[in-house]
N, CA, C and O atoms as CSV, one atom per row, in Angstrom:
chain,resi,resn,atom,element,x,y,z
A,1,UNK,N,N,70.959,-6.774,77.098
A,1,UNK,CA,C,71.217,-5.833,76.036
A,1,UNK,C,C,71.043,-6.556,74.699
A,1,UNK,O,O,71.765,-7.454,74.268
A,2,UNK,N,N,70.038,-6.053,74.151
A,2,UNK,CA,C,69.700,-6.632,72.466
A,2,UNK,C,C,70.306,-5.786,71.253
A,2,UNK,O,O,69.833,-5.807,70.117
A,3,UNK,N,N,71.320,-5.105,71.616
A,3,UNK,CA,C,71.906,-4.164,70.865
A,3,UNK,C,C,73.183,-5.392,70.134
A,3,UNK,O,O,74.021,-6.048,70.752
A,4,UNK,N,N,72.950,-5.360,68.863
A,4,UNK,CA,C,73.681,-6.279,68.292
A,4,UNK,C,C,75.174,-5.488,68.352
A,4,UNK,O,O,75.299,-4.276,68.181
A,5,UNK,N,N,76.044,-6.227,68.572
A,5,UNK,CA,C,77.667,-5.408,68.519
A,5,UNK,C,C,78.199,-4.647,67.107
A,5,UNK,O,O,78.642,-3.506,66.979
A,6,UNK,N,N,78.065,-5.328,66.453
A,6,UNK,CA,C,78.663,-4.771,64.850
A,6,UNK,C,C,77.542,-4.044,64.273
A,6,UNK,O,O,77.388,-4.114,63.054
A,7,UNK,N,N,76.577,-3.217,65.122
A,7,UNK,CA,C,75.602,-2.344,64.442
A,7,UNK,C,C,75.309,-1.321,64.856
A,7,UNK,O,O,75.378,-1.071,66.059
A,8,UNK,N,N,74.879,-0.406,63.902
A,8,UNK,CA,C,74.648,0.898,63.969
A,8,UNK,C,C,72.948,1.211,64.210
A,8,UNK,O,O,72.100,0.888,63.378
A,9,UNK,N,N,72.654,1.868,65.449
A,9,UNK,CA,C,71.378,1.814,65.639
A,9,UNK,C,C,70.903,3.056,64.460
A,9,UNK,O,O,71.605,3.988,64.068
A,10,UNK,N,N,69.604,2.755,64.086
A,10,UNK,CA,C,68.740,3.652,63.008
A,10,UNK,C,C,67.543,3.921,63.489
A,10,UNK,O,O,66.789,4.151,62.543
A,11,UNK,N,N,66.844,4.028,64.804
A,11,UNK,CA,C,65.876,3.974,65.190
A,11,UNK,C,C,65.459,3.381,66.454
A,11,UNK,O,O,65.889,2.245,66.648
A,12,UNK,N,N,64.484,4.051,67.647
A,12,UNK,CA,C,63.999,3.230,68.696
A,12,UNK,C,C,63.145,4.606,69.108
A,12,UNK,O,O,63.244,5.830,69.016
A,13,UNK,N,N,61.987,3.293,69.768
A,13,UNK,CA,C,60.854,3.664,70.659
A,13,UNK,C,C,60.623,3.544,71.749
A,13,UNK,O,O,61.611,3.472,72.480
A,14,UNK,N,N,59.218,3.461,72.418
A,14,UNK,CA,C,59.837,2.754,74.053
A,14,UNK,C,C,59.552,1.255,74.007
A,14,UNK,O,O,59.611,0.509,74.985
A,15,UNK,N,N,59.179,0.833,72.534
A,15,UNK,CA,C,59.035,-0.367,72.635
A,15,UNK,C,C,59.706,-1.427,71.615
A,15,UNK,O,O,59.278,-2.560,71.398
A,16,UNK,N,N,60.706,-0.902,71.105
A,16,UNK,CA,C,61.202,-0.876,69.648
A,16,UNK,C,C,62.463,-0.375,69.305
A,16,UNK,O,O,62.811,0.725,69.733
A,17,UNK,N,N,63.395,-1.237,68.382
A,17,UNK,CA,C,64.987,-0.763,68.505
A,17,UNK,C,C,65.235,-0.991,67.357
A,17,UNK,O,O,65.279,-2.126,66.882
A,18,UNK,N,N,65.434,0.057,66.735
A,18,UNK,CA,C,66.224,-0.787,64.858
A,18,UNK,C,C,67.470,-0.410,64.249
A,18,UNK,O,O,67.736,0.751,63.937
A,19,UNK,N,N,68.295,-1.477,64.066
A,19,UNK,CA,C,69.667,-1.672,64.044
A,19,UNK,C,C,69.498,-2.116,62.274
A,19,UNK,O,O,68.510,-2.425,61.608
A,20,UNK,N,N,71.269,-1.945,61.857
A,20,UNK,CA,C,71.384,-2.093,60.875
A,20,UNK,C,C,72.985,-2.696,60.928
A,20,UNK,O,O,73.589,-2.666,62.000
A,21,UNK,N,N,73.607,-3.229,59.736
A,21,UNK,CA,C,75.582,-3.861,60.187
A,21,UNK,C,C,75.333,-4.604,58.631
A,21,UNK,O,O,74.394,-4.886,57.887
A,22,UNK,N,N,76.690,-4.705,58.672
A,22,UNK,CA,C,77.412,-5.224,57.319
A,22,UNK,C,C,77.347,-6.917,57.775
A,22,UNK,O,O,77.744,-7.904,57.154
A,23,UNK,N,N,76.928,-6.846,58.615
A,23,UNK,CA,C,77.864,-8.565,58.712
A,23,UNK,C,C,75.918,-9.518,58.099
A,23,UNK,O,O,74.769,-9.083,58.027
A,24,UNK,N,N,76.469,-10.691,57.852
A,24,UNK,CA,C,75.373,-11.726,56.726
A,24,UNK,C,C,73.889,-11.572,57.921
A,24,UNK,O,O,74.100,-11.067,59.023
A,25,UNK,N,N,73.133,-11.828,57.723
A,25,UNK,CA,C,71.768,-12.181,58.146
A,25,UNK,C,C,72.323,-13.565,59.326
A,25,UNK,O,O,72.335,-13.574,60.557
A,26,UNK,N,N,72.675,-14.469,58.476
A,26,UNK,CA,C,73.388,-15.646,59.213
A,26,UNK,C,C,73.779,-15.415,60.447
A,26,UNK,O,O,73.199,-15.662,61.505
A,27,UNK,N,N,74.801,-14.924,60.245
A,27,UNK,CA,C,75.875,-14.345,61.525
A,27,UNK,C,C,74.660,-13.644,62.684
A,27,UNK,O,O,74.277,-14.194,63.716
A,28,UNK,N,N,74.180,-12.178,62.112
A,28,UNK,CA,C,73.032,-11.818,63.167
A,28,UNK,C,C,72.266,-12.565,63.860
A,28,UNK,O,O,71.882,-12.205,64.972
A,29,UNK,N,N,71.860,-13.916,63.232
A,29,UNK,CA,C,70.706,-14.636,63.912
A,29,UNK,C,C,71.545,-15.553,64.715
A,29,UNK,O,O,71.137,-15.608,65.875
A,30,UNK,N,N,72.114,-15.958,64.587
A,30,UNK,CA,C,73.426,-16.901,65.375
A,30,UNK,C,C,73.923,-16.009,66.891
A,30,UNK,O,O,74.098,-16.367,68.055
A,31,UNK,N,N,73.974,-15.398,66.554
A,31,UNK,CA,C,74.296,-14.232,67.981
A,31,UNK,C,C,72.805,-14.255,68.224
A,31,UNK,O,O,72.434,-15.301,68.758
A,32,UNK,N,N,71.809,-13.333,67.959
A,32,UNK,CA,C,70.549,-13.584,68.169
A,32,UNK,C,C,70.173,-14.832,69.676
A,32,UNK,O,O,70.111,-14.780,70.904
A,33,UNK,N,N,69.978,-16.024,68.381
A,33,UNK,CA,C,70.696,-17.226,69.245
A,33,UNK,C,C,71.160,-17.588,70.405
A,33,UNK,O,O,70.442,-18.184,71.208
A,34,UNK,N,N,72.543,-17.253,70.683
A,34,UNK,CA,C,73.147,-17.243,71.806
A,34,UNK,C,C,72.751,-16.579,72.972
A,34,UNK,O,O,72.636,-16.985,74.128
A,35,UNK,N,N,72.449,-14.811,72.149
A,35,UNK,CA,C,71.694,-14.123,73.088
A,35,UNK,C,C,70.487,-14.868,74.159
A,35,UNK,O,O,70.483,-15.118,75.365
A,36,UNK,N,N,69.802,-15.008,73.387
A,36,UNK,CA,C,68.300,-15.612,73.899
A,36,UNK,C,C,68.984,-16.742,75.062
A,36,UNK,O,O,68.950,-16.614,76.286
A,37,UNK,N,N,69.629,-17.916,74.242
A,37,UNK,CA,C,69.947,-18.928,75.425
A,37,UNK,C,C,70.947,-18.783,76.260
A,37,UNK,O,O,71.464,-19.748,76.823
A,38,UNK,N,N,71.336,-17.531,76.433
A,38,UNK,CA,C,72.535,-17.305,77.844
A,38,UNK,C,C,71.420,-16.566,78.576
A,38,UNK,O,O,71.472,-16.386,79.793
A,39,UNK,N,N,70.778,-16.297,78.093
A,39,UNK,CA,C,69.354,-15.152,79.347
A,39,UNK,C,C,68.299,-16.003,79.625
A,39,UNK,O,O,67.321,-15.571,80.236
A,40,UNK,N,N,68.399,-17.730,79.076
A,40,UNK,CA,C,67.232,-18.693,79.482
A,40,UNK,C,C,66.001,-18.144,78.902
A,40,UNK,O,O,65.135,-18.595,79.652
A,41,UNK,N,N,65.505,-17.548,78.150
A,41,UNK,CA,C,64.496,-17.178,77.558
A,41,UNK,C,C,63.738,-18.019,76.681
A,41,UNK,O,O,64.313,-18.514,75.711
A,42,UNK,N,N,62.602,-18.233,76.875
A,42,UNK,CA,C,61.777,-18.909,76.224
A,42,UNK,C,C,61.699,-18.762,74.762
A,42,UNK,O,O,61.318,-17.671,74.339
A,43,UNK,N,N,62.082,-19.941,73.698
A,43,UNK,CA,C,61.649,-19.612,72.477
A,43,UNK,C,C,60.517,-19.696,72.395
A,43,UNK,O,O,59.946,-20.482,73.152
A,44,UNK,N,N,59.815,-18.978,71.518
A,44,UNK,CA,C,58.424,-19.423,71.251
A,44,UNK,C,C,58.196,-19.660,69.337
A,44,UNK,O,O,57.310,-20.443,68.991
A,45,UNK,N,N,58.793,-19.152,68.556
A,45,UNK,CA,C,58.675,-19.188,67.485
A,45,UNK,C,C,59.939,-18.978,66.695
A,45,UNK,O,O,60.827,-18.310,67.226
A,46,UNK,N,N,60.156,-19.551,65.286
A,46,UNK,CA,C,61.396,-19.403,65.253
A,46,UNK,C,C,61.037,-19.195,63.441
A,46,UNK,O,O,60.147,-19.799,62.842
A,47,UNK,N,N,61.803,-18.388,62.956
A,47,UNK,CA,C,61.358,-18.575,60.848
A,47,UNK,C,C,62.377,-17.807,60.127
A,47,UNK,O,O,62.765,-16.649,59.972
A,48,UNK,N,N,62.665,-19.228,59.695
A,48,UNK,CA,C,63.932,-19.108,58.887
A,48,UNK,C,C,64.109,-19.253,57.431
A,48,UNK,O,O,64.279,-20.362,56.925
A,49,UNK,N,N,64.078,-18.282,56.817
A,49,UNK,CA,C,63.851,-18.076,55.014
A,49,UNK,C,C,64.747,-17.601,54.653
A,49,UNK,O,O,65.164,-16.525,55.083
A,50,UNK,N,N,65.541,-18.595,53.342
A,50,UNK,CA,C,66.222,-17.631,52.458
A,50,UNK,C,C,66.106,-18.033,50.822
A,50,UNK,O,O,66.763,-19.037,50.542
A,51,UNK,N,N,65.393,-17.426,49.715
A,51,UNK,CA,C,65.145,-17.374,49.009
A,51,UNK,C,C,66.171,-16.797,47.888
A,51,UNK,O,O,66.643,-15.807,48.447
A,52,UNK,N,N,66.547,-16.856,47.076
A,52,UNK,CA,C,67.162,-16.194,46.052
A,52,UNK,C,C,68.480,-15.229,46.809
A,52,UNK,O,O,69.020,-14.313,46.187
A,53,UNK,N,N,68.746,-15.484,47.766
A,53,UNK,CA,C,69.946,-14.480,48.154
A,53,UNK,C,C,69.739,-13.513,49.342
A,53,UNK,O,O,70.536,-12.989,50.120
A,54,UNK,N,N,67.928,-13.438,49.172
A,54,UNK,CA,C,67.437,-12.708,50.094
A,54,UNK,C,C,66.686,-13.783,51.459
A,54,UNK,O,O,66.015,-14.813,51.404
A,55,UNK,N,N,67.191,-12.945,52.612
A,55,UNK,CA,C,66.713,-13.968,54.067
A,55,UNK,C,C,65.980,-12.830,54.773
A,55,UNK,O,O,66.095,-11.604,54.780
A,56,UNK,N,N,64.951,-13.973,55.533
A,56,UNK,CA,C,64.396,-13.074,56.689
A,56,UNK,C,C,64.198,-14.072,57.718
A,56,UNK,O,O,63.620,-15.135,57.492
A,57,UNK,N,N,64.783,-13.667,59.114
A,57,UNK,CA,C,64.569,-14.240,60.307
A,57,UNK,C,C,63.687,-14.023,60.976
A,57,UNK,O,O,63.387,-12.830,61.025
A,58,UNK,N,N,63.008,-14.788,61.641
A,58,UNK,CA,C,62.296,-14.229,63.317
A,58,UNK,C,C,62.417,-14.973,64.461
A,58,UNK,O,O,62.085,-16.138,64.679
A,59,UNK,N,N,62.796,-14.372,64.977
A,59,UNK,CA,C,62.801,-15.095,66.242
A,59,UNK,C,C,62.224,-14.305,67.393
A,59,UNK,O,O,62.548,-13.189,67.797
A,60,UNK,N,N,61.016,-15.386,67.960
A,60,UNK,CA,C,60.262,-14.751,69.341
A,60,UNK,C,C,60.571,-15.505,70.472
A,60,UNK,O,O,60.880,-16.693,70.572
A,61,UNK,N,N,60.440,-14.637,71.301
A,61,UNK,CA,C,61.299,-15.184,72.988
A,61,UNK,C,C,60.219,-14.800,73.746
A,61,UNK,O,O,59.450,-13.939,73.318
A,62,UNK,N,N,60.002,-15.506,75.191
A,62,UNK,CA,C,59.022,-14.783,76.223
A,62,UNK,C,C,59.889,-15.111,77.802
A,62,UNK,O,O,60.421,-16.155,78.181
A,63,UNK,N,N,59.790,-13.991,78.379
A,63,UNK,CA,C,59.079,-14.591,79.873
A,63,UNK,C,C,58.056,-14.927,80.293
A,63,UNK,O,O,57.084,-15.311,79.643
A,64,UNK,N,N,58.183,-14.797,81.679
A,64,UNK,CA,C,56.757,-14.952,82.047
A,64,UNK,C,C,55.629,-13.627,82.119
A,64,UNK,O,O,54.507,-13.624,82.626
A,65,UNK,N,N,56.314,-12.586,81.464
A,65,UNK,CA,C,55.394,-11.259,81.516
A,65,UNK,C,C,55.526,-10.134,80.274
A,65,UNK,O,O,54.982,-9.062,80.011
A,66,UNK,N,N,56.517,-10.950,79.680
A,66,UNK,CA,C,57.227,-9.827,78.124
A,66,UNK,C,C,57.266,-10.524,77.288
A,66,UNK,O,O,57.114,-11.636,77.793
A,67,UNK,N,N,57.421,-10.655,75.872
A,67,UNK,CA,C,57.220,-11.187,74.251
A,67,UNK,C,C,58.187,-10.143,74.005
A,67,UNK,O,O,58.017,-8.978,74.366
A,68,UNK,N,N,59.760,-10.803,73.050
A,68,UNK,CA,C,60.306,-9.922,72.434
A,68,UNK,C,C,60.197,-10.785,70.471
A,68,UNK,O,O,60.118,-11.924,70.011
A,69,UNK,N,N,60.240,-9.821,70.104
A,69,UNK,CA,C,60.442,-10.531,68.790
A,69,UNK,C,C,61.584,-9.990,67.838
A,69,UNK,O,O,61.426,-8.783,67.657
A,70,UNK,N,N,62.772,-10.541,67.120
A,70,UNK,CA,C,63.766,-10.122,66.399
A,70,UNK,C,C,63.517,-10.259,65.440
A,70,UNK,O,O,63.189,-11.430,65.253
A,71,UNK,N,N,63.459,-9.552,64.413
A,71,UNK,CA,C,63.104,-9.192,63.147
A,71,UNK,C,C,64.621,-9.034,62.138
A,71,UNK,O,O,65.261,-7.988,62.250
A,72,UNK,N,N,65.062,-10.018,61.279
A,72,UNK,CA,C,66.670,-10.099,60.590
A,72,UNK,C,C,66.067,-10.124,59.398
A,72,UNK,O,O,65.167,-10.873,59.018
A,73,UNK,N,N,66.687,-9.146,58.754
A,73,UNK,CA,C,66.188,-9.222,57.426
A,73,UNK,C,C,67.168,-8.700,56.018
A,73,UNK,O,O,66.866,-7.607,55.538
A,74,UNK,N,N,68.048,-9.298,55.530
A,74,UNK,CA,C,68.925,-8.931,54.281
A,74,UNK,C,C,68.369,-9.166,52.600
A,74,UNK,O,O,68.158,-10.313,52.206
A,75,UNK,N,N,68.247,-8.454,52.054
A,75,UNK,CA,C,67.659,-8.264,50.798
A,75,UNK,C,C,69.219,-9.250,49.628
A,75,UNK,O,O,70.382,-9.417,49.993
A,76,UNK,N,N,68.825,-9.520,48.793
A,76,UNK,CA,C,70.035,-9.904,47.860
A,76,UNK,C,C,70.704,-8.945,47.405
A,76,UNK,O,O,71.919,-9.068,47.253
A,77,UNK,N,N,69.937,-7.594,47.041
A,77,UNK,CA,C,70.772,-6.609,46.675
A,77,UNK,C,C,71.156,-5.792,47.766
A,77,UNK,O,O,71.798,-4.773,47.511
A,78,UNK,N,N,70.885,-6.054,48.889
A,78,UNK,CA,C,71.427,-4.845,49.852
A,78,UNK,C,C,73.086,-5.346,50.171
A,78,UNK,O,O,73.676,-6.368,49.820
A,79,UNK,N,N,73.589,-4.057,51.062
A,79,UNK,CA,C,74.476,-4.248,51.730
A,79,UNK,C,C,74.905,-4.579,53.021
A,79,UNK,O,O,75.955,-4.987,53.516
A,80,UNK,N,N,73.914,-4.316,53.375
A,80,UNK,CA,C,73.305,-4.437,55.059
A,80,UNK,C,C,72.346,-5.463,55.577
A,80,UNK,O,O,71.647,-6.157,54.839
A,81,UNK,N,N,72.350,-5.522,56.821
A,81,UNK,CA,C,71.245,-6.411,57.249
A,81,UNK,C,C,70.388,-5.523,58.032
A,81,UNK,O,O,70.740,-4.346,57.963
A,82,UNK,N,N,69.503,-5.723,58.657
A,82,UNK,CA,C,68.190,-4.190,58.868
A,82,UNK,C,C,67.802,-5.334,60.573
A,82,UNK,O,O,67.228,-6.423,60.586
A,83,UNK,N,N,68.029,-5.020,61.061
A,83,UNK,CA,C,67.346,-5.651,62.263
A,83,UNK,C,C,66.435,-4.745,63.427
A,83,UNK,O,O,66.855,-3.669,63.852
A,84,UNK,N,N,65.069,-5.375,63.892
A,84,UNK,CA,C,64.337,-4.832,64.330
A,84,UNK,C,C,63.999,-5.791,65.519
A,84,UNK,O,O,63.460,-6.888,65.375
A,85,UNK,N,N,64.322,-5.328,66.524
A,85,UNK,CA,C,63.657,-6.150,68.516
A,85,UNK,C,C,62.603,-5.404,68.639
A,85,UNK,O,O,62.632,-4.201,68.381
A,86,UNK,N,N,61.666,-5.955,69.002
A,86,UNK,CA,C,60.421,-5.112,69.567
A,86,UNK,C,C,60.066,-5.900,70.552
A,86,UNK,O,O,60.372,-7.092,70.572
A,87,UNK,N,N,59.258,-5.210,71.639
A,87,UNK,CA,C,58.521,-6.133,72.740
A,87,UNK,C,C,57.216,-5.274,73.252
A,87,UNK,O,O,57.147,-4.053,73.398
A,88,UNK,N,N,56.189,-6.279,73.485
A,88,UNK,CA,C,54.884,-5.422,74.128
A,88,UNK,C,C,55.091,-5.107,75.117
A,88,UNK,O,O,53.999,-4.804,75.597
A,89,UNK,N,N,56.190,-4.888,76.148
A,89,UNK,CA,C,56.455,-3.907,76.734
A,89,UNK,C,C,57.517,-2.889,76.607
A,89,UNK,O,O,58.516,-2.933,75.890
A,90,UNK,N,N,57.093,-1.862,77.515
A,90,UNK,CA,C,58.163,-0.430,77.417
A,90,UNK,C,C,59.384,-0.688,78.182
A,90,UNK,O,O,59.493,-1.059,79.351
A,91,UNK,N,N,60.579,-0.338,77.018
A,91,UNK,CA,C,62.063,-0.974,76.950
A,91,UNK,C,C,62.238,-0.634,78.355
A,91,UNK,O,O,62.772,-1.477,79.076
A,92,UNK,N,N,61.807,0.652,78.927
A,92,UNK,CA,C,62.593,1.734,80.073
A,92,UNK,C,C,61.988,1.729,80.496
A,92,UNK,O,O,61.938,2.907,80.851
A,93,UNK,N,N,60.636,0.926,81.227
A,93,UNK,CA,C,59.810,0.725,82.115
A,93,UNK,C,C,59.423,-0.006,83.460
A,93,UNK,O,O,58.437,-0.030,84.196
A,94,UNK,N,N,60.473,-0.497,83.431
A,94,UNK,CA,C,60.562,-1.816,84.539
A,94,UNK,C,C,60.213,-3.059,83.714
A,94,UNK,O,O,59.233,-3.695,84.103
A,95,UNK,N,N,60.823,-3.469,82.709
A,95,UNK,CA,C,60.209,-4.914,81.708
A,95,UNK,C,C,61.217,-5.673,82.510
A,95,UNK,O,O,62.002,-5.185,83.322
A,96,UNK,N,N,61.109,-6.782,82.216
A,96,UNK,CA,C,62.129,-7.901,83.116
A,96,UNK,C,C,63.231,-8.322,81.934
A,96,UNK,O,O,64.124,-9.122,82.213
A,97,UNK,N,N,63.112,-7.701,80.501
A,97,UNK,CA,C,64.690,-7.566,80.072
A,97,UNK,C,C,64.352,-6.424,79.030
A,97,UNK,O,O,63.466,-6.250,78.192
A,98,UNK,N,N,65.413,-5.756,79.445
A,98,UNK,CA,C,65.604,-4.069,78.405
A,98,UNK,C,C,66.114,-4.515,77.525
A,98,UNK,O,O,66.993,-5.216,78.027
A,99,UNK,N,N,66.192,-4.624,76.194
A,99,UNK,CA,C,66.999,-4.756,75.132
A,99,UNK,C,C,68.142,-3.620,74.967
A,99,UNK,O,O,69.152,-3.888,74.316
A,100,UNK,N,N,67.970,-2.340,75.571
A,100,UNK,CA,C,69.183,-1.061,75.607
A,100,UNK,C,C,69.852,-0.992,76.140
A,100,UNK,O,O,70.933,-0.524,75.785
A,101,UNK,N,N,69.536,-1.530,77.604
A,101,UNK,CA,C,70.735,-1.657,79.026
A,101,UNK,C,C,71.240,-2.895,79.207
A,101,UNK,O,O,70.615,-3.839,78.723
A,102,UNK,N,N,71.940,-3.033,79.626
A,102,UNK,CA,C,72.725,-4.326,80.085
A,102,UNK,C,C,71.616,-4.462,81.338
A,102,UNK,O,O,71.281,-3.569,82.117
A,103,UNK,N,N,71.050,-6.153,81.285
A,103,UNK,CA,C,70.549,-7.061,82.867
A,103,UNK,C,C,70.626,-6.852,83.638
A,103,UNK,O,O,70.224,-7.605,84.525
């Protein structure tokens, strides 16, 4: 489950989930984080920017048959953080991890 806890979903596809929460960019990617390495998932890329107040994360994970990528992104003036999981495969399809359902 890639459903961050302290967020309010704003959007999803069958390949695509977009969340939003009060809590820092920081905090999101740190769970992020954990997520990935309690499910053994391959990092593959990792980008970490914060400029003037404003941050954007990414972090990409693989198996051996799926690419997910987390998209963290807090503006300096926002209030929120905007987060986006996507994967080239379909969430509800038989992928070897759903980001909606629990493993």
């Amino acid at each position: 489950n890639f459903i961050y806890p302290k967020s309010m979903q704003t959007g999803s596809s069958a390949n695509s989930l977009s969340m939003q929460t009060t809590d820092d960019a920081s905090t999101v990617f740190s769970w992020y984080q954990q997520k990935v390495s309690s499910l053994s998932l391959r990092t593959t890329n990792i980008i970490a920017t914060n400029t003037n107040g404003s941050s954007l994360d990414i972090l990409e994970v693989a198996t051996a048959t799926q690419s997910i990528k987390i998209k963290i992104q807090r503006k300096a003036s926002d209030s929120v953080t905007f987060i986006t999981v996507t994967s080239n495969a379909h969430f509800n399809a038989g992928s070897s991890v759903n980001i909606t359902n629990s493993i």
